[in-house]
C-alpha positions in Angstrom: 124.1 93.1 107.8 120.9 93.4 107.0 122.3 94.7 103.1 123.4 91.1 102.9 120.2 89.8 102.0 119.5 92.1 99.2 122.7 91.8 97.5 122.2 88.2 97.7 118.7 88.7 95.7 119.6 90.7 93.6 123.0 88.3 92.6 120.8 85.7 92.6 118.0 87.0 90.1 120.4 88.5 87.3 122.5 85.2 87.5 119.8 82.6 87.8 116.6 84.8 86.1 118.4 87.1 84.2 116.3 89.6 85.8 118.3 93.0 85.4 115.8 95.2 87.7 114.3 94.5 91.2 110.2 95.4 91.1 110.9 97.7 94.1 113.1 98.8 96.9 114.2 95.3 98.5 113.3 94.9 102.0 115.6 93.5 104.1 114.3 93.9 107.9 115.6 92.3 111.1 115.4 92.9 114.7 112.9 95.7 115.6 113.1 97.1 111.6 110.8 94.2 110.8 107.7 96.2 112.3 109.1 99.3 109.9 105.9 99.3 107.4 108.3 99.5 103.8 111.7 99.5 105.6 114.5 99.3 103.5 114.6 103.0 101.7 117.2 105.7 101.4 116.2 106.7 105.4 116.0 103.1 106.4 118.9 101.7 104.0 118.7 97.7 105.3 122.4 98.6 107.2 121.3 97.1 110.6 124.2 94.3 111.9 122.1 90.7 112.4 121.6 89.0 115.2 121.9 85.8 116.1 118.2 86.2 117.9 116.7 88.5 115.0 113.8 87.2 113.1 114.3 87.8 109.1 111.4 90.0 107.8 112.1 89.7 103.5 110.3 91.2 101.1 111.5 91.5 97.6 111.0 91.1 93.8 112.6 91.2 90.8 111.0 92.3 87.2 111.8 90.4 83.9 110.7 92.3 81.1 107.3 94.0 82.4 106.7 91.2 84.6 107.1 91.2 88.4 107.1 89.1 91.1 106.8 89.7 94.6 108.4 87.6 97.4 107.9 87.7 101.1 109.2 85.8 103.7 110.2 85.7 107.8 112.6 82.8 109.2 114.5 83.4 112.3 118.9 84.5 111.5 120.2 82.1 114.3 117.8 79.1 112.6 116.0 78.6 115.5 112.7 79.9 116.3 112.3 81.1 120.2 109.1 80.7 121.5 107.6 83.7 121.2 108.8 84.1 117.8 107.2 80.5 116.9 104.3 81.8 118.4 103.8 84.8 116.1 104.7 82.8 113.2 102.2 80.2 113.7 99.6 82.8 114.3 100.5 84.7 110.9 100.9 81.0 109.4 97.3 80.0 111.0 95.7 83.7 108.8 96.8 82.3 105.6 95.8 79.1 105.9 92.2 80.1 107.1 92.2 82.9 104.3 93.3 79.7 101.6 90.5 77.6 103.2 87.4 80.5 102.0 89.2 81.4 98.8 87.1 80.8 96.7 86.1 82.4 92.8 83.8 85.4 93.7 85.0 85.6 97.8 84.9 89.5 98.5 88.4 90.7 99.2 87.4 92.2 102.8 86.0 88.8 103.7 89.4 87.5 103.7 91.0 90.4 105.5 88.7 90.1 108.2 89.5 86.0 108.4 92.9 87.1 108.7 92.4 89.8 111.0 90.6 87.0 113.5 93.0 84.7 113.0 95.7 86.9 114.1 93.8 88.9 117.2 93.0 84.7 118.4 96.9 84.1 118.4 97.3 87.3 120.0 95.0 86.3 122.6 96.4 82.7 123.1 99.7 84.6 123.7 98.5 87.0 125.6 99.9 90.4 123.9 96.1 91.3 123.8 94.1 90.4 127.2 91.3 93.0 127.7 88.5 92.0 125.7 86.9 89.1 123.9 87.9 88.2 120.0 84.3 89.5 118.8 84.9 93.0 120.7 89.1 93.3 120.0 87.8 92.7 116.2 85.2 95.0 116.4 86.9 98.0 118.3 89.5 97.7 114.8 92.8 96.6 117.4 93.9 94.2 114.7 94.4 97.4 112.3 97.3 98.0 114.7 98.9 94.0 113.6 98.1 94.6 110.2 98.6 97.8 109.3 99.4 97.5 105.6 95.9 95.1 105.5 96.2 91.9 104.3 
């Protein structure tokens, strides 16, 4: 169960980082609950049953002393990626490595959201979940808002 994963965190941060708290509601999102923007709440409680085929959507964080961390990740249950689950990873993988590349001291914020956001609506063009329209006018009409809802 989805559960699983968070009481494996939070084991695993009091015993190895004597961390006592979590730095907010552990996310532990598979299947469908992944695309849940802050899944994992009293009304969305992290009790779904894996699956075998389920990609792992984590997102959690543990606080020592006033200090919190903040740790997301996806990997598919079974340990195999399918190939449209590889295909959405790379894409997300490709956004942060093209966001890394203009990081620089002084780049604006919304410059690398928008990197991101290209990076993302070109996979999703490659894949073919988005078809009508070129990158520039996709970008432009704001259809990656609808990928990346929560920004970057």
């Amino acid at each position: 169960f989805e559960y699983e994963f968070e009481a494996k965190f939070l084991y695993e941060i009091y015993r190895k980082g004597g961390c006592r708290k979590c730095a907010y509601n552990c996310i532990g999102a598979c299947g469908p609950n992944g695309a849940v923007l802050h899944y994992g709440h009293a009304a969305a409680p992290n009790d779904r049953e894996l699956q075998p085929t389920d990609m792992a959507l984590l997102d959690m964080g543990a606080e020592y002393h006033g200090y919190v961390s903040d740790i997301t990740c996806s990997f598919p249950v079974g340990g195999k990626f399918s190939e449209d689950q590889r295909a959405i990873y790379q894409g997300v993988l490709n956004a942060q490595r093209a966001v890394l590349d203009i990081m620089v001291p002084g780049t604006p914020w919304i410059e690398c959201h928008k990197v991101a956001t290209r990076e993302v609506i070109k996979s999703l063009l490659a894949i073919g979940i988005l078809h009508n329209g070129t990158e520039n006018e996709i970008f432009e009409a704001h259809v990656g808002a609808v990928f990346l809802p929560h920004g970057l």
